[in-house]
Phi, psi and omega in degrees: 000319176310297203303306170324317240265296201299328209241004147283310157359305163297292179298007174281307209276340155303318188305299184302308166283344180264036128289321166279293177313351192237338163019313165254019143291149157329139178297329154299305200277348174297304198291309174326271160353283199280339162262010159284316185305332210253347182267329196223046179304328178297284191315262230283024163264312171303312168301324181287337124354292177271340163268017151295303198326311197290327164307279192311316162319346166109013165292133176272153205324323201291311173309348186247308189318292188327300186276355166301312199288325202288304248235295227248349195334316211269328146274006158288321203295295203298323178299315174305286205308328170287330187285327176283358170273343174298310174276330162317305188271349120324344166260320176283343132345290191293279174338300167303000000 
């Protein structure tokens, strides 16, 4: 029960700084983001993981972004395809 407890807490408090960090996207894709983030945190956790490395190694952030975001597309790609299959049937939900 704790643990539950605990790890919606975690997801609050994650949600409100990736909100705060994104602030100056437009409000769809700011939203888009944060349940990919919230849907597949292991993938956007491995990634944040290897563009520290590559920052502390002396690549500067856009190049470590780059080639991380780069490195992983095709689950990036799959992490979309699920939310938009996701948000389909929630709309055809709606639809009937």
């Amino acid at each position: 029960m704790l643990r539950g407890f605990l790890q919606k807490a975690k997801g609050a408090v994650t949600k409100k700084v990736l909100e705060r960090q994104l602030q100056d996207l437009p409000e769809k894709e700011r939203e888009l983001l944060i349940k990919l983030i919230e849907k597949h945190p292991d993938l956007f956790e491995k990634m944040a993981t290897e563009i520290k490395a590559k920052i502390d190694s002396g690549v500067d952030q856009f190049t470590a972004m780059a080639s991380v975001t780069q490195k992983y597309r095709r689950e990036l790609a799959q992490a979309m395809q699920s939310l938009e299959d996701v948000e389909d049937g929630k709309q055809q939900v709606i639809n009937k």
